[in-house]
C-alpha positions as a printed Julia matrix, in Angstrom:
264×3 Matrix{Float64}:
 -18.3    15.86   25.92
 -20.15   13.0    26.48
 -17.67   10.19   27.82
 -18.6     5.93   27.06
 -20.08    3.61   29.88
 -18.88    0.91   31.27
 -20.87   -1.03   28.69
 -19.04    0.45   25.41
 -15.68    0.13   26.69
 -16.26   -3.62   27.56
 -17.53   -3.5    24.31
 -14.82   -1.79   22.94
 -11.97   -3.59   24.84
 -13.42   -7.05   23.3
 -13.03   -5.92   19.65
  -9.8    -4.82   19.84
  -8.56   -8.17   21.37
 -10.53  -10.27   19.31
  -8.4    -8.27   16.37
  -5.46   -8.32   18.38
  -5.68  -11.98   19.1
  -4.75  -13.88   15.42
  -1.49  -11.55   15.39
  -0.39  -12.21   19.43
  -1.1   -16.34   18.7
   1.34  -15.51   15.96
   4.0   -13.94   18.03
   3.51  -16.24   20.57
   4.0   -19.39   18.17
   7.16  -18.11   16.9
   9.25  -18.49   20.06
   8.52  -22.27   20.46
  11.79  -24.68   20.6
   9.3   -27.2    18.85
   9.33  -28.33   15.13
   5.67  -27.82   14.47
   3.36  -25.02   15.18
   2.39  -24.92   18.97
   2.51  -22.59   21.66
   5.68  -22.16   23.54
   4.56  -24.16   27.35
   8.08  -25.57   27.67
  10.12  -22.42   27.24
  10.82  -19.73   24.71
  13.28  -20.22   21.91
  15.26  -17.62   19.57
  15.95  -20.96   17.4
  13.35  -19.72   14.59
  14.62  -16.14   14.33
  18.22  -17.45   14.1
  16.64  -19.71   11.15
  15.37  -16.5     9.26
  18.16  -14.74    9.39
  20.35  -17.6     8.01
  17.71  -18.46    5.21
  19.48  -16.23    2.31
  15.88  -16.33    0.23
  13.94  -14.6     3.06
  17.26  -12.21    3.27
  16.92  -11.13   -0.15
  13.2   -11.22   -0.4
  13.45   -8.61    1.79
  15.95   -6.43    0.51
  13.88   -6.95   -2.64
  10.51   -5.79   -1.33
  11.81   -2.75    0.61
  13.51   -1.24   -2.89
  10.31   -1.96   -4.63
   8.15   -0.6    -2.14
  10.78    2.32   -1.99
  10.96    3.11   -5.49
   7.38    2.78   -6.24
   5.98    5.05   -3.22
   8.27    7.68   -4.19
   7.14    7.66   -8.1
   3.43    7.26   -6.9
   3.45   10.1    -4.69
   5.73   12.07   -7.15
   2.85   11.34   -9.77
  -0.4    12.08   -7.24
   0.78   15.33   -6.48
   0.41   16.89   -9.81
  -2.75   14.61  -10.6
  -4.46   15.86   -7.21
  -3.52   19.11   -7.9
  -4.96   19.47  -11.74
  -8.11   17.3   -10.28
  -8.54   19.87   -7.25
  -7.41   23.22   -8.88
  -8.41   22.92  -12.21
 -11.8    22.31  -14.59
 -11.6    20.81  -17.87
 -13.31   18.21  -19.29
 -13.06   14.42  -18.47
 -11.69   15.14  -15.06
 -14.27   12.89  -13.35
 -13.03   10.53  -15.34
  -9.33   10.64  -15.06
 -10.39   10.81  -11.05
 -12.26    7.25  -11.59
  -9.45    6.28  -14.1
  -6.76    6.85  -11.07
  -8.74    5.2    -8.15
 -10.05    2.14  -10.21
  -6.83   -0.03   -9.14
  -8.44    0.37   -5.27
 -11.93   -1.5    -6.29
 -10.18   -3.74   -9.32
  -9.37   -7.29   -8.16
  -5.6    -7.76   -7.78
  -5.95  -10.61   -8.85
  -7.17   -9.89  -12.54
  -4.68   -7.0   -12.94
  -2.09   -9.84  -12.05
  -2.93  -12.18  -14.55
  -3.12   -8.59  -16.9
   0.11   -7.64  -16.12
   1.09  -11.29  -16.5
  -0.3   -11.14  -19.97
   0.86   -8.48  -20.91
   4.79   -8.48  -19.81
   4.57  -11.78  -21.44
   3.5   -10.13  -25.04
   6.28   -7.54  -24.68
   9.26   -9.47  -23.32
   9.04   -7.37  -19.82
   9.11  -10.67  -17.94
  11.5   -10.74  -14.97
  11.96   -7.02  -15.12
  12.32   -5.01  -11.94
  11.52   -1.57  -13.49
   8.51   -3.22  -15.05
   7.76   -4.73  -11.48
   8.25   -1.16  -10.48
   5.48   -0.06  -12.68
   3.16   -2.57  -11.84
   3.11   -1.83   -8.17
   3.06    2.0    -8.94
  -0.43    1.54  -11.05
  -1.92   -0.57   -7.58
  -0.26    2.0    -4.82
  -0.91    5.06   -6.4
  -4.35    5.27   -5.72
  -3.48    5.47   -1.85
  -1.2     8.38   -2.11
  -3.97   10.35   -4.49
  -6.49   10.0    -2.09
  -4.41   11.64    1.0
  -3.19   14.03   -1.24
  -6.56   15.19   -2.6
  -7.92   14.97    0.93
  -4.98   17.66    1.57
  -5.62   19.9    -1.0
  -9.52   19.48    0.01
  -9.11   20.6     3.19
  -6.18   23.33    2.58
  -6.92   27.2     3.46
  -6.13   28.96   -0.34
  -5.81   32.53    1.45
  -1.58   32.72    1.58
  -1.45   31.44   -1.77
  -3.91   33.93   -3.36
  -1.74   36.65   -1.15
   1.38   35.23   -2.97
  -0.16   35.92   -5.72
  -1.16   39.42   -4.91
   2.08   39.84   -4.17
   3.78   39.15   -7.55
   4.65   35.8    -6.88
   4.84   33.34   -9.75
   2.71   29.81   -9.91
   6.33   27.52   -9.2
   7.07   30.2    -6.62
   3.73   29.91   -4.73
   3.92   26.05   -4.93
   7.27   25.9    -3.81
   6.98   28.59   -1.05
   3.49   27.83   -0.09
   1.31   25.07   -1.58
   3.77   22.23   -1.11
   4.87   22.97    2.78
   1.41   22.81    3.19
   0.73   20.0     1.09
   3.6    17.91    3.16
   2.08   16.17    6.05
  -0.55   14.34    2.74
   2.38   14.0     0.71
   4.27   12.1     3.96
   1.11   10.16    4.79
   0.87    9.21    1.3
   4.33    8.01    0.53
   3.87    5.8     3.97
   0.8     4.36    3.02
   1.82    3.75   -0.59
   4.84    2.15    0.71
   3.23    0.05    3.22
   0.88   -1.54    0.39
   3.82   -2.42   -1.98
   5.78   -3.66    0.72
   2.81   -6.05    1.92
   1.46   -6.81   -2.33
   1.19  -10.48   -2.49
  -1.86  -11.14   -4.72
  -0.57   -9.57   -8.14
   3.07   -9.57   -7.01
   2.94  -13.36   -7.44
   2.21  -13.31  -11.28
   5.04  -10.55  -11.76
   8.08  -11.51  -10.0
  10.92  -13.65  -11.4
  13.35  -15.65   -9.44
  15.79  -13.0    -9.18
  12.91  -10.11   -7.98
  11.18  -12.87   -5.0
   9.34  -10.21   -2.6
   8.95  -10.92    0.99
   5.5   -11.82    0.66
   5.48  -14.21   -2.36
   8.54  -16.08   -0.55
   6.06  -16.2     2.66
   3.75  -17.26    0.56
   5.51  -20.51   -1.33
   7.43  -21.41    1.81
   4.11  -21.63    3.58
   3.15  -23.7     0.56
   5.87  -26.4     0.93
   6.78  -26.35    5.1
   4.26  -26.05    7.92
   7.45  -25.04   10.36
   7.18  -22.26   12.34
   9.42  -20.07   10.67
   6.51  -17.99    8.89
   5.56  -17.33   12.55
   9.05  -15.96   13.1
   8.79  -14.02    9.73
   5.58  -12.44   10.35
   7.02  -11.42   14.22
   9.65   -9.68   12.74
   7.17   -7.96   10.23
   5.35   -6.63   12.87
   7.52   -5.56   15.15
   9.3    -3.43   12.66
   5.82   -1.97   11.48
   5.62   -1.11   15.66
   8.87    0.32   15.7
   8.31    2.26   12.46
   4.82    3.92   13.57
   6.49    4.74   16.58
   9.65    6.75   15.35
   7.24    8.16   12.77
   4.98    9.23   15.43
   7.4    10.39   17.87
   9.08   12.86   15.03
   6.24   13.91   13.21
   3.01   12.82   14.77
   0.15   10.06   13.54
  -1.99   12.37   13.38
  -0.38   14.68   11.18
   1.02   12.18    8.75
  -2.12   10.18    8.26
  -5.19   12.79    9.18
  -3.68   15.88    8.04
  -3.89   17.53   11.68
  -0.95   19.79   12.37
C-alpha cells in the first residue's frame, strides 16, 4: 500500500485545521470573563456557561429539540426500513419514483418547505403543534435514514435468508431472525444521523415552532439576533462537546465504522 509524502500530509494537516479553526475560535471565545466577543488573554472564565445554564429559554429549547429530534428519528427510521426494503426487494411500477419522491426533501430548499409547511399548518389550524412539528421534521430527516438503510440492504449477502427460506421459515420469521440483525448497524447509523439533523434543523424549524415548542437552534438563532454577548459561544461549546462525547461512547460500544459505513 502506497503510503502519502511529506507533501500530502502537510497538505492534509492544513485542511483539517483550516476546518477545525472557526469551531476552536469558538471554544476559545466562550471562556472569556469579558462582555463582548474576544479571546480570553486575561484569564479563562466559567461566567458564560453558568449564564446558559441559568437562562430557562436555552434550558427548555433544549429539552425541546432533543424530544423532537428523538421522536422524529425513531418514526423516520421506523418508516425507511419498510420503504428501503419494498424499494430494494421488490419490482412494481413507480418505484423510481417513490425512490425520488422519498429523497427529494435532501435537494429541496428548507427554506421553501418552511414557508410550505408554514402555509399549510396555517390553512389547517396545526399551528403551534408539536406532533405536527414532529411530522415536519420526519418528511426533512427521513431521507438520511433511507439512504443508510438502502445502502445496507445494497450491500447485504441474501444467502442465510434464502436458506431460511429453504428451511420452512416464514417472511416475518426470516426478517426477524435474519434480515433485521443484519440490517442493524444501517438502521443505528440511520437513526443517529436522522437525529443529528433534527436536532441541528434551524432553516424550516423557524417557520414551524411556536413559543411553547422554541428548539435549540431557533433560540440560538433570535438570541444571536438581539445580543452580540458571548453566550452563543458558550452554547455552541457545549453543543460540541456533547456531539464529542456522544461519537465517542458510540464509538467505543459499537464502532464508527460500523454504525455509519456498515463495516462489522
Amino acid at each position: 500500500m502506497q503510503k502519502n509524502g511529506p507533501f500530502a500530509l502537510a497538505f492534509h494537516t492544513l485542511i483539517v485545521l483550516f476546518v477545525l479553526a472557526p469551531l476552536i475560535v469558538v471554544c476559545f471565545v466562550a471562556f472569556t470573563p469579558q462582555n463582548t466577543l474576544s479571546l480570553p488573554w486575561n484569564g479563562l472564565s466559567l461566567r458564560w456557561f453558568a449564564a446558559v445554564f441559568h437562562h430557562p429559554d436555552f434550558v427548555a429549547s433544549f429539552w425541546n429539540s432533543a424530544r423532537l429530534a428523538l421522536f422524529s428519528a425513531t418514526i423516520s427510521t421506523m418508516l425507511a426500513v419498510p420503504s428501503a426494503l419494498a424499494i430494494t426487494r421488490y419490482s412494481f411500477r413507480g418505484r423510481d419514483a417513490l425512490n425520488a419522491l422519498f429523497l427529494s426533501p435532501l435537494i429541496i430548499p428548507h427554506l421553501v418547505i418552511g414557508v410550505a409547511f408554514l402555509r399549510l399548518f396555517s390553512f389547517i389550524g396545526a399551528t403551534g403543534s408539536f406532533g405536527w412539528l414532529v411530522a415536519a421534521h420526519v418528511m426533512v430527516i427521513m431521507p438520511y435514514a433511507l439512504r443508510l438503510i438502502l445502502a445496507a440492504l445494497n450491500g447485504m449477502d441474501l444467502s442465510a435468508e434464502m436458506a431460511a427460506r429453504t428451511l420452512g421459515a416464514g417472511e416475518w420469521t426470516v426478517f426477524r431472525r435474519i434480515t433485521f440483525p443484519m440490517l442493524l448497524p444501517g438502521i443505528s447509523g440511520g437513526w443517529l444521523l436522522a437525529f443529528i439533523n433534527s436536532f441541528d434543523e434551524l432553516t424550516m424549524s423557524i417557520f414551524v415552532t411556536a413559543p411553547s415548542t422554541v428548539t435549540l437552534p431557533v433560540r440560538m438563532y433570535m438570541y444571536a439576533s438581539e445580543s452580540i454577548d458571548p453566550m452563543m459561544a458558550a452554547v455552541s461549546t457545549l453543543m460540541i462537546a456533547l456531539t464529542g462525547v456522544t461519537m465517542i461512547i458510540l464509538d467505543r460500544l459499537f464502532g464508527l465504522d460500523q454504525l455509519l459505513v456498515g463495516k462489522g
